[in-house]
C-alpha positions as CSV (number, residue, x, y, z in Angstrom):
1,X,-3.8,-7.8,-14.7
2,X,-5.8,-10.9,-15.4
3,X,-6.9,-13.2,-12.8
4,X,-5.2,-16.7,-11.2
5,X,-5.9,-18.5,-14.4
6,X,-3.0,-21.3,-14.1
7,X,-4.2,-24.5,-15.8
8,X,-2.1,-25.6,-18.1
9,X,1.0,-23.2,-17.4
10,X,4.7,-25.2,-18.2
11,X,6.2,-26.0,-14.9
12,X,3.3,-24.8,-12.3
13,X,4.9,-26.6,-9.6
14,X,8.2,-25.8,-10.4
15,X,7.3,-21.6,-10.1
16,X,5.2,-22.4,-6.9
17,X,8.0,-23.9,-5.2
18,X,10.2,-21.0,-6.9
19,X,7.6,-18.2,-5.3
20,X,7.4,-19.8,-1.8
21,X,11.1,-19.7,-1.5
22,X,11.5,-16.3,-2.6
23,X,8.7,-15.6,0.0
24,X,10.8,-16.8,2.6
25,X,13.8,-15.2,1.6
26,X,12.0,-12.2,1.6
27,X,10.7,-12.2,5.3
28,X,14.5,-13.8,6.2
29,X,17.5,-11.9,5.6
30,X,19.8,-14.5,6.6
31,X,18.7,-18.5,6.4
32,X,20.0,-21.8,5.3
33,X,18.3,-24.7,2.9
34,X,17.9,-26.8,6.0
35,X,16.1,-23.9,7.6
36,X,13.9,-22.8,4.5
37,X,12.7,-26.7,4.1
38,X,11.8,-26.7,8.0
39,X,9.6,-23.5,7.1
40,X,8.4,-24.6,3.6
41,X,7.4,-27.8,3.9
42,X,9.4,-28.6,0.6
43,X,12.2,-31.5,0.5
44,X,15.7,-30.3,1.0
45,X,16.3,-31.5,-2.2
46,X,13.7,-29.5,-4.1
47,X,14.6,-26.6,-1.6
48,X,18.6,-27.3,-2.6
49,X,17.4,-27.4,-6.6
50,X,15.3,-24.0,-6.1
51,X,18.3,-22.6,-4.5
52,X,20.8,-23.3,-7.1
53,X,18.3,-21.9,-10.0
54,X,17.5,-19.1,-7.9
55,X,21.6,-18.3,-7.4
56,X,22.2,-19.0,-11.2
57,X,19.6,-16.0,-11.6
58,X,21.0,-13.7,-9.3
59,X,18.0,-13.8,-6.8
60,X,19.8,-15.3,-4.1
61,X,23.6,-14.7,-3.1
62,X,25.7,-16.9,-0.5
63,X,26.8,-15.2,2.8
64,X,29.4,-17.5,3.8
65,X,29.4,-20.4,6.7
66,X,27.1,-19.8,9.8
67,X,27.9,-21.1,13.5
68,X,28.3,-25.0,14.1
69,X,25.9,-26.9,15.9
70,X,28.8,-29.6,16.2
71,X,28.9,-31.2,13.3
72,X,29.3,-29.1,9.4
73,X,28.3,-25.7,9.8
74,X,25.2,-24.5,7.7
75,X,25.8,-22.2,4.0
76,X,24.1,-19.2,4.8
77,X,22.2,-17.5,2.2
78,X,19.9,-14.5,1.5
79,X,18.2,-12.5,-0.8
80,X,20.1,-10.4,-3.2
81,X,18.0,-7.1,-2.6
82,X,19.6,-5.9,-5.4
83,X,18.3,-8.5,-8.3
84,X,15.4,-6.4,-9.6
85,X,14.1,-3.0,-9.1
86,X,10.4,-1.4,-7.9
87,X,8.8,1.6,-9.4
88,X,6.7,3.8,-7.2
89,X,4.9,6.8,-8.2
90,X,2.6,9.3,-6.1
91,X,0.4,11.2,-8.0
92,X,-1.3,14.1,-5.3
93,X,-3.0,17.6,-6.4
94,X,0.6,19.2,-4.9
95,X,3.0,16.7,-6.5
96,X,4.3,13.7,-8.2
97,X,7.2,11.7,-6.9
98,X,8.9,8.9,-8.2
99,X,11.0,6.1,-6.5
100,X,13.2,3.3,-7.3
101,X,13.8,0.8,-4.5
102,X,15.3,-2.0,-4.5
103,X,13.6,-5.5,-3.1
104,X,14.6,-4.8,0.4
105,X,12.7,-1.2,0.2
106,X,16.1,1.0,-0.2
107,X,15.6,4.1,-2.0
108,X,18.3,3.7,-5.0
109,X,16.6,6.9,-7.1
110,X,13.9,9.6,-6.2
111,X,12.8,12.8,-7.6
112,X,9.6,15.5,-7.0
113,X,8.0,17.8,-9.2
114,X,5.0,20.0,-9.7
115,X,3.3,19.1,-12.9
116,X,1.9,21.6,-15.4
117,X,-1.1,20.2,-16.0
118,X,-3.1,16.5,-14.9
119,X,-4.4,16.1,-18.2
120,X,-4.5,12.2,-17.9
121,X,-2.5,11.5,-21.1
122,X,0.0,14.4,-19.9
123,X,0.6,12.8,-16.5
124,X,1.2,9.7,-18.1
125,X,3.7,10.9,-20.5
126,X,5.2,12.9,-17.7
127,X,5.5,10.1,-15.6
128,X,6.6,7.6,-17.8
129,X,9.8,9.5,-18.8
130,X,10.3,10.1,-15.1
131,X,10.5,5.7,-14.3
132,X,12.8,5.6,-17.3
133,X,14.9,8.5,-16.6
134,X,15.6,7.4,-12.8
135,X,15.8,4.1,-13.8
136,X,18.9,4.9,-16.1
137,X,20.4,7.0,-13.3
138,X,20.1,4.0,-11.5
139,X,22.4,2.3,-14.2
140,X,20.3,-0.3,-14.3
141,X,18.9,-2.3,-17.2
142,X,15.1,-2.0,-18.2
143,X,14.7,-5.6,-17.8
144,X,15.7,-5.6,-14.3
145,X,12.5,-3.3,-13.0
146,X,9.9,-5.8,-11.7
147,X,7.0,-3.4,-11.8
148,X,5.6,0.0,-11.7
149,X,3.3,1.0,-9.2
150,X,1.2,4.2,-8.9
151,X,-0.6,6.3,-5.8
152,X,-3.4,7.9,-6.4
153,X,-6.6,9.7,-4.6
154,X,-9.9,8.0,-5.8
155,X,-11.0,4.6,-6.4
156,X,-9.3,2.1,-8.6
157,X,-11.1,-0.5,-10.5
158,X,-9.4,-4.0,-11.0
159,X,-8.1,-2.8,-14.8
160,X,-6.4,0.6,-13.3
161,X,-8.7,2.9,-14.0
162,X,-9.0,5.7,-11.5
163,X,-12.6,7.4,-10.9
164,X,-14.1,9.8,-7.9
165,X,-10.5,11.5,-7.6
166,X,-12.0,15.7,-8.1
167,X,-8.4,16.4,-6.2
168,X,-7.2,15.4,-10.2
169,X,-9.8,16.3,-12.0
170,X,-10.2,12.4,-13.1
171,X,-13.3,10.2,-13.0
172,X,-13.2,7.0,-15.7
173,X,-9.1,8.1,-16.0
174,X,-7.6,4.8,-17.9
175,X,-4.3,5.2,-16.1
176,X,-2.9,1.5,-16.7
177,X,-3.8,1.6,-19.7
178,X,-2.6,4.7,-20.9
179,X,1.0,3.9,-19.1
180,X,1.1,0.3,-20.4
181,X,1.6,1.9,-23.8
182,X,4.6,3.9,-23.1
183,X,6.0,1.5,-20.4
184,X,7.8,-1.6,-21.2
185,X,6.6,-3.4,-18.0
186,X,3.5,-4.2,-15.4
187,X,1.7,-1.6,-14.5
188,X,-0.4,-1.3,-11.2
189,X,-2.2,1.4,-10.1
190,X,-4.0,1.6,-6.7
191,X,-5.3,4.3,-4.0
192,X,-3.1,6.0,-2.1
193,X,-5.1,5.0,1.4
194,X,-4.5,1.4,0.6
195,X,-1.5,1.5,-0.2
196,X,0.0,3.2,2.5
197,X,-2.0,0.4,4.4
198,X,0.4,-2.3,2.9
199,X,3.2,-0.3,4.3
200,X,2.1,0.4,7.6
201,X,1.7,-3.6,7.5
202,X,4.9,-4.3,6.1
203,X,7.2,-2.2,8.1
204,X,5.0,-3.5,11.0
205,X,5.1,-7.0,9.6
206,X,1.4,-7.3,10.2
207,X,0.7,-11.0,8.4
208,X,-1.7,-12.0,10.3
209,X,-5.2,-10.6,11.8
210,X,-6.4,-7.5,11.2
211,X,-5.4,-3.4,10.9
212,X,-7.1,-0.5,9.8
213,X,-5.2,2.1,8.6
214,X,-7.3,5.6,9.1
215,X,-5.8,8.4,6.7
216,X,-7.4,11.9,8.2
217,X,-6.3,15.1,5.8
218,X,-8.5,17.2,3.7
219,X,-10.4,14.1,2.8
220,X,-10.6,10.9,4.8
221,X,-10.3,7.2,4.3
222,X,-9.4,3.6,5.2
223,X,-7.5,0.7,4.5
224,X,-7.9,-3.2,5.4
225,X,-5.2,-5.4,5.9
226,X,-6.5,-8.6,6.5
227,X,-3.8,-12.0,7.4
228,X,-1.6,-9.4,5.5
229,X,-3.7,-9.0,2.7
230,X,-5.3,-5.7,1.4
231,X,-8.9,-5.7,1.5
232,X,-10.6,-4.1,-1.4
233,X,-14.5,-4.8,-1.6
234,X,-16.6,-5.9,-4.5
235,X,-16.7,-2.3,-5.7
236,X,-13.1,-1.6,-5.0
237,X,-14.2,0.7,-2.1
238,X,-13.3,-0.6,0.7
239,X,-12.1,2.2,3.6
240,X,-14.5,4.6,1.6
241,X,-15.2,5.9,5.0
242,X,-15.1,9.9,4.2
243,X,-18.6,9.1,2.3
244,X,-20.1,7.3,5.7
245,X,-23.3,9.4,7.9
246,X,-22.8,9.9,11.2
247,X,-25.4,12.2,11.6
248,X,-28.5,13.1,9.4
249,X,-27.6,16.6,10.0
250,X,-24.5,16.0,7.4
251,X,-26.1,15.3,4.4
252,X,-25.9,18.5,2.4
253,X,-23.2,16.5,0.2
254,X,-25.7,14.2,-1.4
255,X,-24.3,11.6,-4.2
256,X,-25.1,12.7,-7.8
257,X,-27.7,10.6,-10.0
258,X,-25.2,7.8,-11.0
259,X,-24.4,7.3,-7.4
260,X,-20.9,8.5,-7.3
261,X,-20.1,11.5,-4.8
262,X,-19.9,15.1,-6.4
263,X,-16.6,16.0,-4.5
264,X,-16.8,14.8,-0.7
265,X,-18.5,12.4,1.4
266,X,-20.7,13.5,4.1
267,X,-17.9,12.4,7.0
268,X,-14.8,14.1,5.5
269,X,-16.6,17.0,4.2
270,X,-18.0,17.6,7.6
271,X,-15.2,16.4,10.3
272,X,-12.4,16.4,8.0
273,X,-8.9,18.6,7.8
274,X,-10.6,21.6,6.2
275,X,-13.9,21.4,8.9
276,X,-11.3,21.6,11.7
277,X,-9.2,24.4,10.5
278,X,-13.2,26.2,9.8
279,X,-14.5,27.1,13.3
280,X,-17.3,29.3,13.1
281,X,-16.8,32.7,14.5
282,X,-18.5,32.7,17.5
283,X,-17.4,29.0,19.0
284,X,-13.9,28.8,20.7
285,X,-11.2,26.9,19.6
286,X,-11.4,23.6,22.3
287,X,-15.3,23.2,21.8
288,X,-14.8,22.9,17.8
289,X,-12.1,20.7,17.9
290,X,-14.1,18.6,21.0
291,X,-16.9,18.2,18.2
292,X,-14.7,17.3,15.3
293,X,-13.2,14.2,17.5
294,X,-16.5,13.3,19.4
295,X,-17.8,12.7,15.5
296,X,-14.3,10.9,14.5
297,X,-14.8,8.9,17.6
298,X,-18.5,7.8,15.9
299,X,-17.4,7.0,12.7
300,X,-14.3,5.4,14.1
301,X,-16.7,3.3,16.7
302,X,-19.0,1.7,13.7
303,X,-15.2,1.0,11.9
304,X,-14.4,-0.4,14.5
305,X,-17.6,-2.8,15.4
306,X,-17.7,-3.7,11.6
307,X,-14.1,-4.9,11.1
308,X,-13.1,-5.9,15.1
309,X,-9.4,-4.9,14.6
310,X,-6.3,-5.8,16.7
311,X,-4.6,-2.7,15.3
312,X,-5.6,1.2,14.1
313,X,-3.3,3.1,12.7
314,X,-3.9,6.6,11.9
315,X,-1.9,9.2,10.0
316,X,-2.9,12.6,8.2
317,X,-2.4,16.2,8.9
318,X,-5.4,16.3,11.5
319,X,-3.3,13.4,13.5
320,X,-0.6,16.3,14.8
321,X,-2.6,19.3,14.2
322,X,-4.4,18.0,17.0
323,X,-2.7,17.4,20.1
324,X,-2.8,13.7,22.2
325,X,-4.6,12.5,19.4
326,X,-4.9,8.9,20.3
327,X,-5.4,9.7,23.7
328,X,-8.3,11.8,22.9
329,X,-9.8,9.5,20.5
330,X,-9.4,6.3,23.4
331,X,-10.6,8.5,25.7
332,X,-14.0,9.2,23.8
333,X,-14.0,5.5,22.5
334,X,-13.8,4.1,25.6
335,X,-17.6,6.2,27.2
336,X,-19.1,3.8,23.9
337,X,-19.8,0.2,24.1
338,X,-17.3,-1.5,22.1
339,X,-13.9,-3.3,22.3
340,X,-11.2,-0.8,22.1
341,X,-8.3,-2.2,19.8
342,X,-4.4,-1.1,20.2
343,X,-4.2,2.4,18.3
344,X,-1.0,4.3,17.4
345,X,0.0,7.0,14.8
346,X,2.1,6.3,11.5
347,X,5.6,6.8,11.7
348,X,5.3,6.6,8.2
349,X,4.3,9.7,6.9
350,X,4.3,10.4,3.1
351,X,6.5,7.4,2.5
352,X,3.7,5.0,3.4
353,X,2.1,5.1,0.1
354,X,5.5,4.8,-1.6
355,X,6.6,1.7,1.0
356,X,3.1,0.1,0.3
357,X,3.3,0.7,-3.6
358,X,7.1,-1.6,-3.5
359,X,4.9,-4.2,-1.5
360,X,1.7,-4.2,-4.1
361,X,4.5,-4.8,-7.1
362,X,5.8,-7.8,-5.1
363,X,2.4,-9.3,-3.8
364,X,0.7,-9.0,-7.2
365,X,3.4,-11.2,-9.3
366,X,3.6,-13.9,-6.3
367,X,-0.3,-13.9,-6.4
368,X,0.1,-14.0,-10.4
369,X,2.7,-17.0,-10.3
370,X,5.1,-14.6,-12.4
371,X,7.7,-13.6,-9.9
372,X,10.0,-15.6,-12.0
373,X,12.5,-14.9,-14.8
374,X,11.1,-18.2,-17.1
């Protein structure tokens, strides 16, 4: 997508107003004009003229009179969850699964399936007629799907172009691009990591400080939420954290000549799922795994001191392969010299991408001023 470029555009102020609204209605289920110009800072008449456009369009539905306050009781209104339609797609080495949601994050649609082949225009022809095809089980019309969003390993560049993913295959993979030509509608592609980010932070309703999401499987990485807003980096590799050193004594991963990583980074290769289920043959089991999480606690130590958190969040397969995770991980932290923030496991699971994929598609056409229907 192109950048905030909004000179000029017919009736700025008019979508602005439009966007905060919907915002609003978004965050509040159940509200009233009076209430939504208290928390906008808009007129009630501009809210009340919003309102009615919004309810012409099917955005907005009324819910009837709420309780008196002695004099008329207050319209109640709310957002009609079922106005448009989100597209999420997982891409993993095991899988792809496709989602349709609706704008308050129910599942209308979903399916799974083991692809033949990641042959990056065969994946996108596969997924493509899997958006369409739940879509129309949906019974829904085309025109009614807001966005498209897609999970992947690897990094993402700002035109959807996916690179370092090996677990694919992919390096310079022109997903967006490939997908705009067979899908009528925006396409977004992002890393899995920070995605599931934006939906630990949603579900949370995280909007303001900051979280870490820490994703520990086969390989490991981060994600920034920042006042609610994913952090990505000038590079787009933010949360890269699987390629930090901890150690010198980690470096037989070493980057290839154009500075990308051959498959791991030093930390995942070395501490991450497959290291722990690796114990050499003569160490016990407790002494391995009291290695593995005294280096996690490092890496999660210089996280930490970087970014200052209120919040960690960790999920991944090492998270309940090993047991009192948190507890082990606070208990190593806190022998080190920093702040300890709160720290808790995702409740999440594989739907975090997924949930965080619905909230990209909505944060992307407010940021874009086009989460209108003019």
């Amino acid at each position: 997508m192109q950048g905030n470029k909004v000179t000029g555009q017919p009736n700025l102020l008019r979508k602005v107003n439009r966007n905060a609204i919907l915002h609003l209605l978004e965050h509040r289920r159940v509200t009233s004009r009076a209430e939504l110009a208290a928390l906008s800072g808009l007129s009630p008449p501009t809210v009340s003229a919003v309102i009615r456009e919004l309810t012409a369009e099917g955005w907005v539905k009324d819910l009837g009179d709420g309780p008196s306050q002695g004099g008329k009781p207050p319209q109640l209104i709310g957002l009609n969850v079922d106005a448009r339609l989100l597209a999420a797609v997982r891409i993993t080495s095991e899988r792809v699964e496709t989602r349709i949601s609706n704008l308050g994050n129910d599942v209308i649609q979903t399916e799974a399936f083991k692809p033949e082949s990641f042959d990056v225009d065969s994946i996108c022809q596969i997924v493509s007629r899997s958006v369409v095809q739940m879509v129309h089980q949906a019974r829904v019309a085309w025109d009614k799907v807001l966005g498209v969003c897609i999970s992947v390993p690897g990094v993402v560049d700002s035109t959807g172009t996916v690179s370092n993913a090996p677990e694919l295959g992919w390096d310079g993979a022109p997903i967006a691009e490939r997908l705009g030509t067979l899908l009528d509608s925006h396409i977004l592609v992002q890393n899995d990591v920070k995605l599931a980010t934006l939906g630990e932070g949603w579900v949370r309703g995280f909007l303001r400080g900051t979280m870490v999401y820490v994703h520990l499987d086969r390989g490991i990485g981060a994600g920034i939420l920042i006042d609610g807003r994913m952090h990505v980096g000038s590079h787009f590799a933010a949360g890269e954290i699987g390629s930090m050193v901890v150690s010198p004594d980690t470096l037989e991963v070493l980057p290839n000549g154009d500075g990308r990583l051959v498959a791991e980074g030093p930390f995942e290769h070395n501490f991450g799922l497959q290291a722990l289920l690796t114990a050499a043959p003569n160490v016990d089991a407790r002494t391995h795994e009291d290695r593995i999480l005294n280096y996690l606690a490092y890496g999660l130590a210089n996280v930490i001191s970087v970014l200052d958190p209120e919040l960690v969040v960790f999920g991944g397969e090492m998270t309940w392969r090993i047991q009192s995770f948190v507890e082990k991980v606070q208990e190593r932290l806190g022998k080190l010299p920093i702040m300890q923030p709160q720290m808790v496991l995702s409740q999440l699971g594989r739907d975090g991408c997924l949930i965080g994929a619905n909230r990209y598609i909505l944060e992307q056409f407010r940021d874009h001023v086009t989460w209108t229907s003019v």
